[in-house]
N, C-alpha and C positions, 0 to 999 in steps of 0.2 A: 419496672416501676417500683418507686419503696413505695413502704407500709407507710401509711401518715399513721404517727402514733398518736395516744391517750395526752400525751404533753404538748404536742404541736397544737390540738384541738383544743386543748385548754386554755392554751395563748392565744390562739385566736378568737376563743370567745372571748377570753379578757377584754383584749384591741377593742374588738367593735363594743362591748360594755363602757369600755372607758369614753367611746365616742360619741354614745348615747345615753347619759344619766338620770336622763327619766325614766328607763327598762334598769327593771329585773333581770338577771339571770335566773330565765325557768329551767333550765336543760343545757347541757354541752352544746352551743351553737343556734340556741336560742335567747331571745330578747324578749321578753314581756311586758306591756303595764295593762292594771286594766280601767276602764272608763264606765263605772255602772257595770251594767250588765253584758258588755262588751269587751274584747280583747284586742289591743289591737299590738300586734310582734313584729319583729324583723328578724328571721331567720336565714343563714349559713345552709340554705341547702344543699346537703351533698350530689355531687355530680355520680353520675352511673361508676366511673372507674372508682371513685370515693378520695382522687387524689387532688379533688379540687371542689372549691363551692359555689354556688350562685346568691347573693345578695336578695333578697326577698323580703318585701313587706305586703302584712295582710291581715287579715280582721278575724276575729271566732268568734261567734255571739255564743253566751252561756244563754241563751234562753231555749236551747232544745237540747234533750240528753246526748252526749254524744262521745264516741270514747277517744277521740283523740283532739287534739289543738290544731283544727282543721284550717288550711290557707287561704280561707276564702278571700275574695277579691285580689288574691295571691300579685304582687307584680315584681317580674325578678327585674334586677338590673339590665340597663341595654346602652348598647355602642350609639353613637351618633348617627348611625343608619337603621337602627333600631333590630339590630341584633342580638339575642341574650348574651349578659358578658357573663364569665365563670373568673376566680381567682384561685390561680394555682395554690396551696397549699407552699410550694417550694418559692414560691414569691411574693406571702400574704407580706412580709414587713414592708417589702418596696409597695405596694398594691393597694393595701387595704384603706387607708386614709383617704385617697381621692375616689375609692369606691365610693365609700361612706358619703363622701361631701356630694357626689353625682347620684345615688341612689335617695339622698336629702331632694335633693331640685325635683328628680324626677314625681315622686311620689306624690301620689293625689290627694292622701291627708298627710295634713303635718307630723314630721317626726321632733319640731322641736316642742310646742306647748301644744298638749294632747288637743283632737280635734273632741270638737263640741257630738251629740248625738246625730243634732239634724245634720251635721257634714260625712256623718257616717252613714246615716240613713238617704242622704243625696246621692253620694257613691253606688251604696244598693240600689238605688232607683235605675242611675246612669247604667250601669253593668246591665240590670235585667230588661232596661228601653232598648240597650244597645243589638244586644241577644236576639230578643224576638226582631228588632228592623234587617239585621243580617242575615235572618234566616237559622239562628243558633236553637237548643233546645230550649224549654222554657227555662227558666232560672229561677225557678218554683221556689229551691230555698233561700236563695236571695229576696226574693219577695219577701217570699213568711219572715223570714229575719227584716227586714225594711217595716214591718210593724210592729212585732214584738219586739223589737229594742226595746222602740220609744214607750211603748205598755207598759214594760219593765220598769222604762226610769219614770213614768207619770206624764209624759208627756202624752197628752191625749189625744190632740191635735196633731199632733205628725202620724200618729196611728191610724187616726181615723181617716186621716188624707192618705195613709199609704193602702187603707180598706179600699178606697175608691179607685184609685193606681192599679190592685192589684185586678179590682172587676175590670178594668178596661185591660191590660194586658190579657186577662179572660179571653173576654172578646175577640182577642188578636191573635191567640196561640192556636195551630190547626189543632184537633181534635185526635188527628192520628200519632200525634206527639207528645198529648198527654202523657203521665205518668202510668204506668197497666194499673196498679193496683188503685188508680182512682175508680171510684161510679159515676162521680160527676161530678163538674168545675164547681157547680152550685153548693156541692155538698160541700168540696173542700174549702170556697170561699166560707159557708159558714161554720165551717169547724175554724176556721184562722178568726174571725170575729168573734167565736165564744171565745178561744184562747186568751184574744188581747184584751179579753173583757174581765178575764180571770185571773186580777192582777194579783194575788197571794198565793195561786198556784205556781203562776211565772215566778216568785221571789221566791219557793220553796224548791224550784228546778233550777235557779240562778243559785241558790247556796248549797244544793247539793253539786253541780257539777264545782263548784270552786274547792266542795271538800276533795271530788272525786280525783281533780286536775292537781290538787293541792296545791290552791294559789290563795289563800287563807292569810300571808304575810305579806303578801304582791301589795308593793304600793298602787293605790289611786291616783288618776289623772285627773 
């Protein structure tokens, strides 16, 4: 197996740059723009051998400190039978164009005109309803993120409907799957309500993680 080098990686972030002109280049193989207090990317994830990538879009709320540009809502590309596709590296020129054009359709926010807050905070909702009806863990930080967006951008209204959201999935999630370091659901719900109530703290954690991330030039959606 060769070595994918520092130039092949570079080209192929170009490629997908060129195919998506509303991102930034944050990173070799990353896509960035950000929307408020949200991220949302489409990243070249490397595969295990590192001789190929998987096509990936997904969300990072700057509203909790956090040290990396996390995938959340993460969704890589997939086959027609719903398999994850990878593109070889030794075949991105032939490959990567109708990746792009099929990882477009698939995707649950838009990649061409940024999605709005509440299509971001609908998503979080669907991920964390989906989770708990499956039997998954709770999806605790998709919640908390599903309020504090919209806190961050002013929307109060989606906040405070995602307050109530998050006490009914409360209600739902068994108690043996809590998080350990909880004391109780009740305390964490109202430690998430002071949060989104504490709107200059959130915009003082929103501009520090953009100095930390250094996305301070990252155009807006």
């Amino acid at each position: 197996m060769s070595k994918v080098d520092a130039a092949t990686v570079k080209r192929a972030t170009k490629d997908w740059s060129a195919l998506y002109p509303g991102f930034d280049v944050w990173r070799p193989l990353r896509l960035l723009r950000r929307i408020g207090p949200v991220l949302q990317g489409v990243t070249l994830d490397r595969s295990t051998s590192g001789d190929a990538y998987f096509p990936t879009v997904h969300i990072h709320a700057l509203t909790r400190e956090f040290p990396v540009v996390s995938l959340t809502l993460g969704q890589r590309l997939v086959t027609s039978s719903g398999v994850q596709e990878a593109v070889t590296f030794s075949r991105h020129g032939e490959d990567y164009s109708d990746a792009a054009r099929r990882l477009t359709e698939q995707s649950r926010l838009s990649l061409d005109l940024p999605p709005t807050i509440e299509d971001v905070v609908g998503e979080l909702r669907t991920f964390a309803g989906s989770q708990q009806a499956q039997g998954g863990p709770p999806a605790v930080n998709e919640v908390e993120d599903s309020v504090l967006i919209p806190a961050a951008s002013g929307s109060v209204d989606i906040a405070v409907e995602g307050i109530q959201f998050a006490r009914e999935l409360l209600g739902k999630w068994p108690k043996s799957r809590l998080p350990i370091k909880w004391t109780s659901g009740d305390e964490w719900l109202e430690g998430l309500s002071a949060k989104a109530e504490n709107v200059d703290l959130l915009h003082a954690v929103v501009d520090g993680q953009i100095a930390f991330h250094k996305l301070a030039k990252m155009r807006q959606g």
